[in-house]
N, C-alpha and C positions, 0 to 999 in steps of 0.2 A: 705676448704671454710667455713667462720663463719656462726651465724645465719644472720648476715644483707645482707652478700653475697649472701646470698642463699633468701635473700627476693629480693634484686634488681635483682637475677638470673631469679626468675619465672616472677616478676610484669615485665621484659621485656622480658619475654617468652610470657604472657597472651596479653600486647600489643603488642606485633605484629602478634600475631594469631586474635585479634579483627581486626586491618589493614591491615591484611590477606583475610579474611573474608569479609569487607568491601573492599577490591578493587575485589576478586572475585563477590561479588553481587552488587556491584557499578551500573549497571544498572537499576536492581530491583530498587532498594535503591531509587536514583535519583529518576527513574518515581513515588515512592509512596511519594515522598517530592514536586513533581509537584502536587499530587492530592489532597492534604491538600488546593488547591482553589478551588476544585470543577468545574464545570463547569463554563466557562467562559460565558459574557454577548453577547450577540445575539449584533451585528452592528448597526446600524442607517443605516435606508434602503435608506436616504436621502444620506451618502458617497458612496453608489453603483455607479456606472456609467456605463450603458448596452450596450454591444454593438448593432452594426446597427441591426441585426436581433434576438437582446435577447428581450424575452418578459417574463415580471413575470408572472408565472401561479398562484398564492397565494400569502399570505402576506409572503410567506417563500420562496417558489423555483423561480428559474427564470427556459426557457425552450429557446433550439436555433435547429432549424433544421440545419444540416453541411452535408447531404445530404440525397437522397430521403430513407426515411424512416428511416433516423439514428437522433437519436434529444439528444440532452445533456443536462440533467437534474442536476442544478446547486443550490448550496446551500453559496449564495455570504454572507447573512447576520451572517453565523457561521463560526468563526474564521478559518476555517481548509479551508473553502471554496472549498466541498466535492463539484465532479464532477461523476453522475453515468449518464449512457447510455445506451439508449434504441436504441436496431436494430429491426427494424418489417419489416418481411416479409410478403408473400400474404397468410400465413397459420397460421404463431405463429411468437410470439416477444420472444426477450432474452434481459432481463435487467441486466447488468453491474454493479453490488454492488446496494446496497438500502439503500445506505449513511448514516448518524450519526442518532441515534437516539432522536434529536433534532426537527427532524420534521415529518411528513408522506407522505412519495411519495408516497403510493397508489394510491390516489386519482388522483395524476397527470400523472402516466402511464395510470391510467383509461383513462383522456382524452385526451392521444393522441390514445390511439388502442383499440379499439372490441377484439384483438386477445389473443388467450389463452397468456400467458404470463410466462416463464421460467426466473430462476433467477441463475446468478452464482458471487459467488464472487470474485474480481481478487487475495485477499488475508482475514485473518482473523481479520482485528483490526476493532475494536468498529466502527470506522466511516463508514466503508464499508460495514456491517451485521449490521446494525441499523432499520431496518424494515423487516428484513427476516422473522418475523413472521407475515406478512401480506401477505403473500400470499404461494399458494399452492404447487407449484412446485419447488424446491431448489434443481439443479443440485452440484455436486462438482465435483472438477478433482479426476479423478482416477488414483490416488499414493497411493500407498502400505501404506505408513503409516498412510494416513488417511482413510483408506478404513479398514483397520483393528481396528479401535477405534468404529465402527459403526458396531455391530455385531447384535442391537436390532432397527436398522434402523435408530436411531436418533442421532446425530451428536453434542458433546458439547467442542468448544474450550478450550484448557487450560486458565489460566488466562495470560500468555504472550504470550501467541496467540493473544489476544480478547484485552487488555491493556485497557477495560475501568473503571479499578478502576481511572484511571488518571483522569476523570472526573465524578466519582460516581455512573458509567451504571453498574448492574449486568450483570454477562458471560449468553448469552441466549444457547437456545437449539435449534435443529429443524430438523422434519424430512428430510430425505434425499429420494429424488422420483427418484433420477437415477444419474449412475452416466458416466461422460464423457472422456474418454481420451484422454490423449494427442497426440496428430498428427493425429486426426479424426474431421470428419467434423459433424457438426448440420444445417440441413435443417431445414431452416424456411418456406420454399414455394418461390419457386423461388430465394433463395437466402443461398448458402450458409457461412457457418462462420468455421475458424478452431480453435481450441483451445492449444496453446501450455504450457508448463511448462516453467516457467523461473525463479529458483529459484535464492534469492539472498538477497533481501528486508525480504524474509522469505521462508523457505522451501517449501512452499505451494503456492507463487508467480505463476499467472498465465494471458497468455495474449490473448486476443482474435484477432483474423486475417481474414479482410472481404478481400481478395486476388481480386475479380472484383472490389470493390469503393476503393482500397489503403489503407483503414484506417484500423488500428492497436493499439487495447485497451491493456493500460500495467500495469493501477491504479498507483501505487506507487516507481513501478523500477525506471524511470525516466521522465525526462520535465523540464522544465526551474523552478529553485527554487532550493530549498535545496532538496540532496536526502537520505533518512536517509538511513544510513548503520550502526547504532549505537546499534537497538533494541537488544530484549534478544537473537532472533535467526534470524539475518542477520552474510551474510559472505561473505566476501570480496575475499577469492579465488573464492566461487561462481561465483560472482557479475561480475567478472573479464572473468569465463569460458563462462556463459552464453551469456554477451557482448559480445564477439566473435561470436559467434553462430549466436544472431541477426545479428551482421555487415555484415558478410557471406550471410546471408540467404537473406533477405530484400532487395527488390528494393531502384531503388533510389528514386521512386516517391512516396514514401510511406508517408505516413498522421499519425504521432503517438499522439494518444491521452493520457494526464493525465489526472490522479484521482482530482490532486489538482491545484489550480491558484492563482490570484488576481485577488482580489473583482473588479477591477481597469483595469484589462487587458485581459477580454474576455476568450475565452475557453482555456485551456491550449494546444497549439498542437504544436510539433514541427516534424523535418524531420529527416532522417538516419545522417543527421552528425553530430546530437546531440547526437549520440549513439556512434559515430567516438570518440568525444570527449571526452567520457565518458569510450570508452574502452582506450585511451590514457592516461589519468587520474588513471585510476585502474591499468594499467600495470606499474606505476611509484613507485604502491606501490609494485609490484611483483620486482622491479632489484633496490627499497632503493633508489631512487631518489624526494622519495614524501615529499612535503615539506610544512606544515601544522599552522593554527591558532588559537590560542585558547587555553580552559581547557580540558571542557568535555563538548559537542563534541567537539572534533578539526575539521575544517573547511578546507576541500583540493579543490582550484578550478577546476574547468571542462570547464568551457568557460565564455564568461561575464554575463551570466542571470544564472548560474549553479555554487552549489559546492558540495561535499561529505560530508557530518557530519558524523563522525566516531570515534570511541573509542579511549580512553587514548594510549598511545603509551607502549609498554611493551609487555611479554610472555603472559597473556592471555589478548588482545586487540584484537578487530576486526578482525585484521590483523595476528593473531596470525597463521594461517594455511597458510600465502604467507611466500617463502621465507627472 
């Protein structure tokens, strides 16, 4: 092989180790090309439309009772349209993520409870730990792998954990006051809550179950909308074993809340056969019957208000761990 052979030998050695590379961090990649806008503009509070019982607590959060003592703490005027929740019982509250850090819920769990207040998050991205350091108490689930990252008590996401370079948030910190596992219950005072694992959305995916009022916190797993399975660390075998699990477990009268909605169409909640749906949909990716749109994400549907956003198709894509 001559000298020029031996140049177009390596200059197409070097490319395709560059688009090597580049489809291996293709995710990263993507989200730091998202982040180059920065933070997106706050709504016109004038397009909101609330339902019968949402009332806005401030110029930012709306607030809706969905049952006695459970209230949904709504963030309609920022594009993500973060949904965190407050359960208070007759001794202590537990609030459900503390949403983007766009705004300050403090103030407004302040006025719905007196009661000491615990905080856990259903997973780790920027929108959902966006005010964890306002307040005192910040439970986590107790999984081995994040329970071993916290040896000096305080607890700091990786940066695709946390994903808010996408909108310019530094990764925060924050002590850790107890921790809670899964398939165990938290007394509030007359009321208790259980906490399951349900990894899938992300390793750390976690959902809350008030088993007396039916209603079942899940953040980001799923609800009517797009459900990302694209992140740095979602997995679709997961996503696939879990759903089973719920479908199994779960009544049929059960009230599943999401994290997110539209501005447009009230609290996010649907029921078990949105989760029917959904294990239907992932198992299509398990026997190669799944049949998708798009670049990146590719778009798989789940039902008519639902679809799967999930990676490029190939050996390491989402899907890379289903047969």
């Amino acid at each position: 092989m001559g000298k020029t052979g031996l140049r177009i030998f390596f200059g197409l050695w070097a490319l395709a180790m560059l688009l090597g590379a580049a489809y291996l961090f293709r995710t990263p990649l993507m989200l730091q090309l998202v982040s180059l806008e920065g933070e997106p503009p706050l709504l016109d509070r004038a397009d909101v439309v609330l339902g019968d019982k949402e009332l806005w607590a401030d110029d930012f959060y709306t607030v809706e009772e969905v049952g006695p003592g459970t209230f949904v703490i709504a963030e309609p005027l920022y594009h993500q349209d973060v949904h965190s929740y407050l359960l208070v019982g007759s001794e202590r509250a537990l609030l459900i993520d503390t949403g983007s850090p766009a705004g300050k819920i403090a103030p407004v769990v302040a006025s719905l409870t007196d009661k000491p207040v615990s905080v856990i998050s259903s997973h780790l991205h920027y929108d959902h730990v966006g005010n964890h350091d306002a307040f005192d108490t910040i439970l986590m689930p107790d999984l081995p792998h994040l329970r071993a990252r916290v040896p000096d008590g305080v607890f700091t996401p990786t940066s695709n954990e946390h994903l808010g370079f996408v909108e310019g948030y530094d990764v925060p910190s924050w002590p850790v006051a107890g921790w809670w596992a899964p398939n165990t219950e938290l007394d509030l005072g007359d009321r208790q809550v259980t906490l399951l694992s349900i990894p899938g959305h992300t390793p750390e995916s976690i959902a809350v179950w008030d088993k007396r009022a039916d209603q079942f916190f899940m953040g980001d797993y799923s609800g009517d909308g797009a459900i990302y399975a694209f992140m740095p660390n979602s997995s679709l075998r997961t996503y696939l074993a879990t759903t089973r699990q719920l479908v199994a477990d779960l009544p049929e009268t059960i009230n599943i809340y999401a994290a997110h909605g539209d501005a447009k169409s009230g609290v996010p909640v649907t029921g078990l056969q949105s989760l029917r749906d959904l294990e239907t949909a992932l198992a299509a990716f398990e026997d190669g019957t799944a049949e998708g749109t798009g670049f990146w994400p590719r778009a798989f549907t789940v039902n008519d208000t639902t679809s799967i956003l999930t990676d490029l198709p190939g050996p390491l894509s989402a899907s890379r761990d289903l047969p």
